[in-house]
N, C-alpha and C positions, 0 to 999 in steps of 0.2 A: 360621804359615800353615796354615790344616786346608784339607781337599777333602771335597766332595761328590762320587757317581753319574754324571750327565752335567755332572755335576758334580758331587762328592763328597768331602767335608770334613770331615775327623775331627772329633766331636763333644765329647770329654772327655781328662785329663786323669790320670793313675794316682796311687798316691801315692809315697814315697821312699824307698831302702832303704842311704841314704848317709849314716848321720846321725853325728857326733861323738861323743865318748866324753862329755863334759860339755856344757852347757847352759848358755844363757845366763838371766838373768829373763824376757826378752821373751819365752821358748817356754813357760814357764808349770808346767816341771816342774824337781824338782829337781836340785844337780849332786850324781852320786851320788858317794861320798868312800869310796874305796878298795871292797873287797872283791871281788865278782866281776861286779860291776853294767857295769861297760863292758864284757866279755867278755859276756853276757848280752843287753847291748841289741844287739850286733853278732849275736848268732845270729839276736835275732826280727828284728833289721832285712833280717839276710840273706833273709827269705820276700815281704818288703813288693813287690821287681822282678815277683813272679808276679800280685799286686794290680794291678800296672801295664797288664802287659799283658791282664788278663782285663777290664778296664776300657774300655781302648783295642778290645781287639777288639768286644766292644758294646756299642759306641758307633757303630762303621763299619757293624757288622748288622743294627741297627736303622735306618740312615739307609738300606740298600739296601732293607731291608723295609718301611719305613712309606711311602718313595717311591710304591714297587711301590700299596701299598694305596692310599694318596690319588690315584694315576695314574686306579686302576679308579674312585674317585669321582669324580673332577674332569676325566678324560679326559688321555690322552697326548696333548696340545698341550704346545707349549712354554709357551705361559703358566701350563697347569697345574703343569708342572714345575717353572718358576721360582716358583712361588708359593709350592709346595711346601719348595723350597730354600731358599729364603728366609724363609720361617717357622721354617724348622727353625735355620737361620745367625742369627735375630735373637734366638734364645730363650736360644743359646751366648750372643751378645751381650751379654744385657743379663745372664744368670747371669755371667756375670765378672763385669760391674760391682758385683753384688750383693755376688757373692763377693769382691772385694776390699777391698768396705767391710767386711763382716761378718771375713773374715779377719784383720784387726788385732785384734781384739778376743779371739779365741779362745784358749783356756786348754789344749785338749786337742781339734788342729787333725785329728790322725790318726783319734780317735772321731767327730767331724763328717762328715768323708769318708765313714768307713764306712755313716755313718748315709743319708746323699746319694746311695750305689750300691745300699744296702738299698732306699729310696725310690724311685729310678730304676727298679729291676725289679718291684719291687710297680706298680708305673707303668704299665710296660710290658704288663704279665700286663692292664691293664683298656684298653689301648689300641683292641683291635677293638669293644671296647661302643663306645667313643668316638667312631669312624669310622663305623660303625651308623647316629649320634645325626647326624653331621655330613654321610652320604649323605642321610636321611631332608630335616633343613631345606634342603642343599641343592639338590635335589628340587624344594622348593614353593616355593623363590627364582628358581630355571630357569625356573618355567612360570606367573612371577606377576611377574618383573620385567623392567627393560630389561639387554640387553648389556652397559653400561658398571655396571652395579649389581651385575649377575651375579658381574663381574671383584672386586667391592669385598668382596663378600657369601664368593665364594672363598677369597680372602685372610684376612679376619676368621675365619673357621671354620676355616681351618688353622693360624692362628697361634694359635688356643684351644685346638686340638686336641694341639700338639704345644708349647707354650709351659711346660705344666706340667713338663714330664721335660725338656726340652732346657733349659729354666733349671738347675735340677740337675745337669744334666751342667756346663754351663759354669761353675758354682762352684766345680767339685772342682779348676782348678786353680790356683786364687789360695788357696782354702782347703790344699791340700796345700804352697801355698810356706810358708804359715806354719811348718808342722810342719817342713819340709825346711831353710828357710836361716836357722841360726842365726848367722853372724857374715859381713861384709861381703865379705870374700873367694871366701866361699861361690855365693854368686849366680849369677854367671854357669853358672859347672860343676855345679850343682848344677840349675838350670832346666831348662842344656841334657842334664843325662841324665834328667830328671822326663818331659821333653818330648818325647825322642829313644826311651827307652825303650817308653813310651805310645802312640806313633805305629807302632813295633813290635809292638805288640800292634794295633792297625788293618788293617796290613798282614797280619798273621794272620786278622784277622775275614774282608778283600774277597777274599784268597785262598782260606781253607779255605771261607768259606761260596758266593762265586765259582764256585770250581771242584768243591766237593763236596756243600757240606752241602744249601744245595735244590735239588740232582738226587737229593740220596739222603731228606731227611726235607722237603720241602716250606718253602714261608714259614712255614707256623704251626712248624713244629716246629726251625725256626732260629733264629725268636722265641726258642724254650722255651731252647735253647742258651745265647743272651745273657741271656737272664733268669738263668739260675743261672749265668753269670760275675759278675753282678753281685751276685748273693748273695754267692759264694762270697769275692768281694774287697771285699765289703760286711762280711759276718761275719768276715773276718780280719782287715782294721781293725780292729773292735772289737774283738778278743780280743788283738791285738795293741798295742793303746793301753790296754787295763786291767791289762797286764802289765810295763808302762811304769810307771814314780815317778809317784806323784801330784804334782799338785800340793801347792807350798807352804802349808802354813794361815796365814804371815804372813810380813812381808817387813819387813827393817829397818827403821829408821824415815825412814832415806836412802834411802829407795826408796820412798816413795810417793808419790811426783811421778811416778816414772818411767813408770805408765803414762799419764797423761795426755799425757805428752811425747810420747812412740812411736805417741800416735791422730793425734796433729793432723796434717792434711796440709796442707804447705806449697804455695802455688801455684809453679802450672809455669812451667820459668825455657826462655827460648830453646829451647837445647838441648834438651830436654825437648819440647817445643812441635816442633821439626823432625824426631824421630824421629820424633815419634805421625802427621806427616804424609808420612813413608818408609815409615813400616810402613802405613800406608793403600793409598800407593801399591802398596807389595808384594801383600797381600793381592788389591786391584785383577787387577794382571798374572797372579800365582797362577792365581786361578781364569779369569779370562779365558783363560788358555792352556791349560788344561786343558779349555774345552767346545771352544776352536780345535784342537786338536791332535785330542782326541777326532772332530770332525768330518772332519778330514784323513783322518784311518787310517783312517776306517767305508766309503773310497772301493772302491768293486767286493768290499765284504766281505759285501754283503748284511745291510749292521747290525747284525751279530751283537751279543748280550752280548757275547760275548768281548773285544769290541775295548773296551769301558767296563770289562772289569772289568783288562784291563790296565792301557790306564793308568794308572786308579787305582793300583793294588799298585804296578808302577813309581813312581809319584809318591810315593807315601807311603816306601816302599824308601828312596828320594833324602830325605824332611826325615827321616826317622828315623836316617841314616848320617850325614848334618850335623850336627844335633844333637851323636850321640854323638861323633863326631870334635870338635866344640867341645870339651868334657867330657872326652877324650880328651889334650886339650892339656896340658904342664905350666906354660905361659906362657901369662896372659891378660893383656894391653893393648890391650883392642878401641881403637880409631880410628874415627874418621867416613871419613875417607880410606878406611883398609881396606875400610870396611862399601859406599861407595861402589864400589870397584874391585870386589868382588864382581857388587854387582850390574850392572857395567859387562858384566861377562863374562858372567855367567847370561842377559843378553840378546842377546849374540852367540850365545852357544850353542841360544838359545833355536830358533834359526833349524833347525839342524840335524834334528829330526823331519820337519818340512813339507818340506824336500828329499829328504829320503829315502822318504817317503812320495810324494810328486810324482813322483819317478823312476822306482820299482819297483812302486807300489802295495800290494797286498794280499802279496806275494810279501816287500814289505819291512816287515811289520809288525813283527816280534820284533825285526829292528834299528833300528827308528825309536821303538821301544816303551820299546828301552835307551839310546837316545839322551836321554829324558826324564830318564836317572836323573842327570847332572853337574849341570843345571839347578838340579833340585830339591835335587841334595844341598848346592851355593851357599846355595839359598831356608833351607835348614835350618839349617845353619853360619850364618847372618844375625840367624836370629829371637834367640836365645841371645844372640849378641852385641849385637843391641839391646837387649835386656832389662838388659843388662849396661851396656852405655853410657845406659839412661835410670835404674836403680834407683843411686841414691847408696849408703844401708846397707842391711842388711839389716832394720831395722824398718820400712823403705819397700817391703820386696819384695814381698807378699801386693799395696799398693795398683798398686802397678808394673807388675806382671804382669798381676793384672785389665784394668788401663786400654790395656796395649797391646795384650794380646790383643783386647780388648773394640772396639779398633779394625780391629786386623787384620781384624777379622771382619766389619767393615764396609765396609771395602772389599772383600772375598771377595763379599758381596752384589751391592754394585755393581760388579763385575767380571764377575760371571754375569751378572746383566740386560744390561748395555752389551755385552758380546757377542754375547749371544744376539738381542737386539731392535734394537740400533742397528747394530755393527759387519757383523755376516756379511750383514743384508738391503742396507746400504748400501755396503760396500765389499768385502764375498768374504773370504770364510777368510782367502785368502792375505796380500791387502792389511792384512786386521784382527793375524795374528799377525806382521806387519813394523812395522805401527803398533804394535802393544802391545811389542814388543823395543825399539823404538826409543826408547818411554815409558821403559821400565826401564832402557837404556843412557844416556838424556840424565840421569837421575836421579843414575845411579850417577855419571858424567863429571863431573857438576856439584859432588858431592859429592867427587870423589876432588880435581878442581882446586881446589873452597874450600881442604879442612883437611888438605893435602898441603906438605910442604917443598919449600923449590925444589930440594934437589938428589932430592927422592924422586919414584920412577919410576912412581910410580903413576896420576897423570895420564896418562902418555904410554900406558899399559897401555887406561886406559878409551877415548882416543880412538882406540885402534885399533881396539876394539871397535867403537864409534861408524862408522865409517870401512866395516870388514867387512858393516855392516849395511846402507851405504848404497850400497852396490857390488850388495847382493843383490836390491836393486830394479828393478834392470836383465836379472838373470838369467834366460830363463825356467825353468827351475827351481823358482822361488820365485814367479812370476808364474803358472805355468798347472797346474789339476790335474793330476794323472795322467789320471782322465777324459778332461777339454778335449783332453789330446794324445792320448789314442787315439781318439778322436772326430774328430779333424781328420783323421787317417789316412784316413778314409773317403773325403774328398772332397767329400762330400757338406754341403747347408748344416746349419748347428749352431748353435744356441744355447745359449747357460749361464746360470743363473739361481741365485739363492740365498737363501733364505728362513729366517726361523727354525726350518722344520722339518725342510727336506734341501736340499742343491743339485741341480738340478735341470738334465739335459742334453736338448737335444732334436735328434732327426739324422731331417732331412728327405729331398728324394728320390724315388727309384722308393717307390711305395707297398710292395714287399715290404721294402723297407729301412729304412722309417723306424721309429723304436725311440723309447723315453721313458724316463729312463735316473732313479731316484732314491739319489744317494749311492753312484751308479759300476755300481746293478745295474738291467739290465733291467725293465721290471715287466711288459710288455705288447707285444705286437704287434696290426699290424693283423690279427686272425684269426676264423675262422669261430667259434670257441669262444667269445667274447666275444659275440657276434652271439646264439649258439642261445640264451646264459645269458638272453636275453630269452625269446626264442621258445617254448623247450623252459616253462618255467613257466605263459606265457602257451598252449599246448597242453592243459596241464592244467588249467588252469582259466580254459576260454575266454570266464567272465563278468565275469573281473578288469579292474577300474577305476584303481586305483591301482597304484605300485609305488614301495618303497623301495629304492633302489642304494645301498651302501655300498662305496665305491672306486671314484672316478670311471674312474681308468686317462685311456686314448685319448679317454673318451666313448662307444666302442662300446656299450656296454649302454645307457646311457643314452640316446641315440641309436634304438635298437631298439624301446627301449620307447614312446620319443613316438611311434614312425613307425606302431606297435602301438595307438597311443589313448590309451594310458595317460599319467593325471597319473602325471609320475615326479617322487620325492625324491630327487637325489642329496646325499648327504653325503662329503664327502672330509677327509683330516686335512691335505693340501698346498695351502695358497692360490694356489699357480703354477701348480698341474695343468690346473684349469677351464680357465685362461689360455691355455692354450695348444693347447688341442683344434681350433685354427683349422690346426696344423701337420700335422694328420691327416685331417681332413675341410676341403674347401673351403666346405660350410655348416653350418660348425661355430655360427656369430652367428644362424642361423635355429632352429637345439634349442634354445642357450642361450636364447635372448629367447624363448621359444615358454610360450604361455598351457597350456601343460600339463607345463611345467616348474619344479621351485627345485633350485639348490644352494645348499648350507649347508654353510660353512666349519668342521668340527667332527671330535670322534674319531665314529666309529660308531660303538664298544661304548657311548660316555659319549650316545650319541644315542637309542639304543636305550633304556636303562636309564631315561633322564629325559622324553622325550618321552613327552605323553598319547595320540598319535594310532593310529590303527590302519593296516594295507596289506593289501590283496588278497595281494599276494607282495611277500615281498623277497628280493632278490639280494646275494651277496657275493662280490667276486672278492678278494681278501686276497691281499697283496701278497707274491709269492714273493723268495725260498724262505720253505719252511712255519718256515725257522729262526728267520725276522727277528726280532731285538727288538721287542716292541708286538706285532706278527703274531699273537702266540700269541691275545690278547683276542677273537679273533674265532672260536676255533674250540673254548671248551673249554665243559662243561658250563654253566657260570652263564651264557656268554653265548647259548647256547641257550634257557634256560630263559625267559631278558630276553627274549629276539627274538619267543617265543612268543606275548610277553603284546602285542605289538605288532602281531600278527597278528590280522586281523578272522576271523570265522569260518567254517571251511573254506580258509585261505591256508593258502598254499607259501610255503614257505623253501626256497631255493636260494642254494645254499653251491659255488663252484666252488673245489679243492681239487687241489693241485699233488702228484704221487706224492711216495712218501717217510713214515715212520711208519702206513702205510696203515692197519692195522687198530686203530691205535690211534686216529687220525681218524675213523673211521668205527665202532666202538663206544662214542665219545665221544657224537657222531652222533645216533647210532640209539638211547639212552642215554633220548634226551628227548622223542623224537615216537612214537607211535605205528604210524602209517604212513611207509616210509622205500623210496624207490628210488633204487638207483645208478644213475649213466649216465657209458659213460667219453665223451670226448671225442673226436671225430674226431680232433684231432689230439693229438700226444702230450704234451702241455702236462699235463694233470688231467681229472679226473673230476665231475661235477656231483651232489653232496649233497643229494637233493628229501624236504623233510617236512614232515607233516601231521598234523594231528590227526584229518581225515578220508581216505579211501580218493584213491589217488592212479592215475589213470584215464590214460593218453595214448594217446586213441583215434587210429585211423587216420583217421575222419572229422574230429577235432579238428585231426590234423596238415594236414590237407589243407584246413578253415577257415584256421589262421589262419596258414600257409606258402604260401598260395595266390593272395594279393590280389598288384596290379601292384606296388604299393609293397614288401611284404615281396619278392617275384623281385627287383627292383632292389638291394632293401638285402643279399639272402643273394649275392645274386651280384656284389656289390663287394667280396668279402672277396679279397684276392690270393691267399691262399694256399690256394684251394677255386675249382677250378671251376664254371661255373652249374649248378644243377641240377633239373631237374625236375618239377614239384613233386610227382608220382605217386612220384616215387623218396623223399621223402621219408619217408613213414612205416617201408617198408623199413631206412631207414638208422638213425633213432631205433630202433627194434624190436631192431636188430643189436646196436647201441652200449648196449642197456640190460643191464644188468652183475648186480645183486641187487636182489631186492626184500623189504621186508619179513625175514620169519623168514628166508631165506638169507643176512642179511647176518649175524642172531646165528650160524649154523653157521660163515659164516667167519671171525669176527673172536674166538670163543668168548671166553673170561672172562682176565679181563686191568683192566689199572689205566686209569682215564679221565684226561681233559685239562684240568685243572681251574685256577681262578685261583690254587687255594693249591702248586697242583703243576705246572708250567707243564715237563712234561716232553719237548713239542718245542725248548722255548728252551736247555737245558743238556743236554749232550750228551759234555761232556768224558771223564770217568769209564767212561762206556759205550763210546768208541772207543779209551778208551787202548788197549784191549785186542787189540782189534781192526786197527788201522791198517794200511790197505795202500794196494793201486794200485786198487782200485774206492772208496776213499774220498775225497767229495767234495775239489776242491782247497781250498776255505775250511776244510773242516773240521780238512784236514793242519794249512794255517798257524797256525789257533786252537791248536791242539794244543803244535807248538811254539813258538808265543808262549808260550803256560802253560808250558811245561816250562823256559823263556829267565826266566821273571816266579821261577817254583819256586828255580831253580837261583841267579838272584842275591838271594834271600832267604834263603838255606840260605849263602851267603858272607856275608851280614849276620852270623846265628847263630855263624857258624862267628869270626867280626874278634871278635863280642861274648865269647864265651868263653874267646879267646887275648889279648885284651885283661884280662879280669877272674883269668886264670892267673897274667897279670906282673901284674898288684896282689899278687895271694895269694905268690910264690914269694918277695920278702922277707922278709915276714911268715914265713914256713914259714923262711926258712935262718938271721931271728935266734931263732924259738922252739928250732929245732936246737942252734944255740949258747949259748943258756939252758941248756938239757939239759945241754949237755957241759960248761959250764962246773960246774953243779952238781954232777954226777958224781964231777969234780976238786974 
């Protein structure tokens, strides 16, 4: 089972530090005969686990980082993401397959590897030319083709872009079983610490780089990080495989058949045939539960990273403890029965994050985070023992391994599409993670009643599972968010909605009450501030004709701007949003339909960037807090730079921008326009961001054009939360609220580090408040915090099982070398 990001899926494979004292032919080296050759391979093997995990860890840091980069090309939609995923999942895919054809055949399996993680980071180091290459054509596909081609044309250039290294990766680990399982015994325990180990080294990558590395060195220089992991356990293969027996120069004469024997692969018998279709399944549920659960816990969190890069680290934490607990065993007899009743239970338990989550919310994320880990440590204790129940010998295990991984991973694909596009738009998180347990429970049940004894109790185990799950349908608990229920509190009417982007609540009502709520946070009220981000721009420059909105919110700006003249663009990244501007406004159908209106279902960074057109002004309300995951794209220098070139000549940009990071906003800012005025907000919500290329003027005769017609009094004075006012008072009130202009903003925000795509230093925060933490720090921020320290601490019990497990190998070995001694003595 691997995981991706919002979905995130370990990519590779380590190699083995387990190996025999002698050798069989089929590994292609010889058996060494007497001297100190077996004490000798035991030392270098002993360095091979560091291989593993520097592998595994980038492998995980690469998939966060090249997400991140293709997001900025293709736009944070979920299609782009899944596209992304998916290109990244199919390239594993079919490198297994590669890899286990090509793995029978190999002579010197450990110098292959090496050569595969050397290649992978040489790879890596040319990736951003490649994304360049793939922004550029996809550019003049956007603005030359239709929608449905767009989508095809995406797909195609990410699975180019990323198909060369993500093959790679997915061969190293059919290729490393070669080297790792010499005799039939071996296999199982030997995968499952290849595998357990490797995945170890993952959870190191999503956490250290997660929680430190790009707050402290940015994406590129996270790259730089995995890149010399990959050297490093690239060049120790090698030197580690040269320091290995050669190969044989000939083989008796009763053995030249032998290898022809050991390629040919026999067709798949039943058995064989029904795991590759559990391990489908698995794969399936895997990830499906991991973008459901990830959705769960983002409720009233404000989307933070934090909440993805938990449960990532959790998940992986859980197959990497399975695994090694497999490997751990001194009895292997996998069962179909057993492999069944696992996964009977892993979907009973499966249920437990989403109630915990639905009950407490944001408040239960570190224990609904750790609730992930029994799940997955099941999922991981599974794979192993599949592997084990489908490889016959071990001259089958290189093709074994490929083929089921190669499938896993294909279900991990269609796991993430089907949740993300079918399940959550049509049936809601909740229903989709009770459906997807119940998939896995009927799976496991079916299995544990096939190849189960009558008097064995393991049937009766999985139907209780089954049973618990169907009991939970009824719950509400499990039926309604934590949102839906504190929403209901209100009294007031409410809708819920869910889309592949967020779920979406809406709480109607007195007009000061009604709220637009995406994934449990706030975005928007009905407020003056929304209203003026029209006004205030169109003030300054009372010739503007066009205007581009990016975030729709309520429609309030949007709104403003038609009533203002202006052809407006709005672009939103939420299909439901538009949808629903009738809950805010009574003539919400007369803007929409209105001949000086489009919206356009899209990211606005990705809209900016690819669009040819130009705007008088564009506005940006960016969706609070300034922490959101995706949030950051809208306020760092490149997307300034984009926005500029979108801007006709002599337009404003207006950027309305929520307190918090202030001067780091705001010299990011001021960074790329020449002319720059602040203006805070009447009310305490943020501050409005104005720049230009030319001089930025808000006269009092300007305020008093275009704040002055019937229409505008009517639209300033429906805001609830602002009295009518005036229109004479208005310039007054602008004039008060205008905050820096210009060179006062360089004296306040003096020199300091900007906000960039490669440094996305609003979005990670962790590191910076360990230090800090008190009672003025935000409440999401606490929680994230200790989620991290809850994800740290049972990682750090991983390390800690792993060393006191590898102590009892070593203390025999240590009390009969003692009694060698002593006996020689005597």
């Amino acid at each position: 089972m691997r995981w991706t990001r919002e979905g995130g899926r370990l990519a590779e494979a380590g190699a083995n530090s387990w190996q025999t004292e002698t050798t069989s032919p089929a590994t292609g080296y010889e058996t060494p005969q007497g001297g100190d050759q077996p004490a000798r391979r035991r030392r270098l093997d002993a360095l091979v686990p560091v291989l593993f995990l520097a592998s595994g860890a980038a492998g995980l840091i690469y998939q966060v980082v090249w997400t991140q980069d293709l997001v900025l090309v293709f736009g944070d939609t979920t299609q782009a993401v899944v596209t992304t995923v998916t290109a990244f999942l199919a390239g594993l895919g079919i490198g297994a397959l590669i890899g286990s054809a090509v793995g029978a055949r190999l002579r010197r399996a450990l110098a292959v590897y090496g050569l595969l993680e050397i290649a992978v980071g040489c790879l890596a180091l040319l990736m951003p030319l490649a994304f360049d290459v793939v922004a550029t054509l996809f550019r003049s596909a956007y603005l030359t083709l239709p929608p449905l081609e767009v989508a095809l044309i995406r797909f195609a250039l990410a699975f180019v872009a990323l198909t060369p290294v993500t093959l790679l990766m997915g061969m190293s680990l059919p290729v490393l079983t070669k080297h790792l399982v010499r005799t039939d015994p071996d296999v199982g325990q030997r995968i499952a610490r290849l595998y357990g180990l490797n995945t170890l080294g993952a959870v190191l990558g999503s956490v250290i780089s997660g929680y430190a590395l790009i707050e402290l060195l940015g994406l590129l220089g996270t790259t730089y990080v995995a890149v010399t992991l990959n050297l490093c356990a690239g060049c120790g293969a090698v030197l580690i495989s040269r320091t290995l027996p050669r190969a044989a120069g000939s083989r008796p004469a009763g053995q030249q058949s032998a290898p022809a024997v050991k390629e040919r692969r026999p067709p798949l018998r039943p058995r064989q045939r029904l795991l590759l279709g559990v391990t489908l399944v698995s794969g399936f549920v895997s990830l499906a539960l991991e973008v459901l659960w990830t959705r769960v816990m983002l409720q009233d969190t404000g989307s933070s990273i934090y909440v993805f890069v938990t449960v990532v680290a959790v998940f992986l934490i859980g197959i990497a403890s399975g695994s090694l607990v497999y490997e751990w065993q001194k009895d292997h007899r996998p069962q179909l029965g057993t492999l069944g009743t696992l996964y009977a239970v892993a979907g009973a338990l499966a249920m437990a994050p989403l109630v915990i989550s639905n009950l407490n919310g944001p408040a239960g994320l570190p224990f609904a985070a750790l609730a992930i880990f029994p799940v997955t440590a099941i999922l991981g204790y599974a794979f192993p023992m599949t592997v084990r129940l489908f490889v016959d010998s071990a001259e089958q295990a290189s093709r074994g391994v490929g083929l089921v991984y190669a499938v896993n991973t294909a279900g991990c694909v269609a796991g993430t599409v089907t949740a993300g596009f079918l399940l959550i738009p049509t049936i809601g998180t909740n229903a989709a993670i009770i459906a997807v347990c119940l998939l896995q429970a009927a799976i496991g049940t079916a299995l544990a009643t096939k190849f189960s004894g009558r008097r064995a109790k393991r049937p009766y185990i999985a139907l209780a599972m089954m049973a618990v799950m169907l009991v939970m349908l009824f719950l509400p608990a499990a039926r309604l968010t934590y949102v839906q229920r504190s929403v209901a509190a209100t009294h007031a009417p409410t809708a819920h909605f869910e889309d592949p982007v967020a779920s979406v609540d809406v709480v109607g009502g007195k007009p000061a009450a009604r709220d637009l709520l995406l994934n449990g946070e706030g975005i928007t009220k009905l407020t003056i501030d929304t209203k003026l981000l029209a006004y205030i721009p169109k003030a300054a420059r009372p010739n503007a004709t066009t205007m581009l909105n990016i975030c729709f919110g309520m429609g309030s700006t949007f709104r403003s701007s038609i009533i203002l003249g202006m052809h407006t663009t709005a672009v939103e990244l939420d299909p439901t949003v538009p949808t629903v501007m009738g809950w805010f406004y009574a003539d919400a159908q007369r803007y929409l339909h209105s001949k000086l209106a489009q919206v356009i279902i899209s990211d606005g960074r990705n809209y900016v960037r690819l669009s040819d057109k130009r705007y008088d002004l564009i506005t940006i309300d960016a969706p609070p807090p300034i922490w959101s995951a995706g949030a950051v794209v809208l306020m760092t220098q490149e997307f300034y730079q984009e926005a500029r070139q979108r801007l006709a000549p002599g337009g404003v940009l207006t950027s309305f921008l929520g307190y918090g990071d202030t001067k780091l906003l705001l010299r990011t800012f001021r960074s790329e326009f020449r002319y720059v005025t602040v203006i805070y907000g009447p009310r305490p919500y943020g501050m409005y961001l104005m720049g230009s290329q030319s001089p930025i003027n808000i006269t009092t005769a300007n305020i008093l054009k275009i704040f002055g017609t019937k229409q505008a009094r009517a639209d300033l004075g429906g805001a609830p939360d602002w009295k009518p006012t005036p229109t004479a008072d208005w310039p007054s009130i602008i004039h008060k609220l205008t905050w820096l202009v210009n060179d006062q903003v360089n004296r306040y925000v003096g020199a300091g580090p900007l906000l960039t795509d490669d440094h996305p230093l609003s979005e990670y925060f962790f590191l910076s408040d360990l230090g800090t933490i008190g009672s003025k720090t935000p409440k999401f921020e606490r929680i994230a915090l200790q989620a991290g320290i809850a994800v740290i601490g049972l990682l750090l019990l991983l390390i800690i099982a792993i060393m006191a497990e590898a102590a009892s190998r070593r203390l025999p070995r240590f009390r009969l070398r003692l009694r060698g001694e002593a006996a020689g003595n005597l």
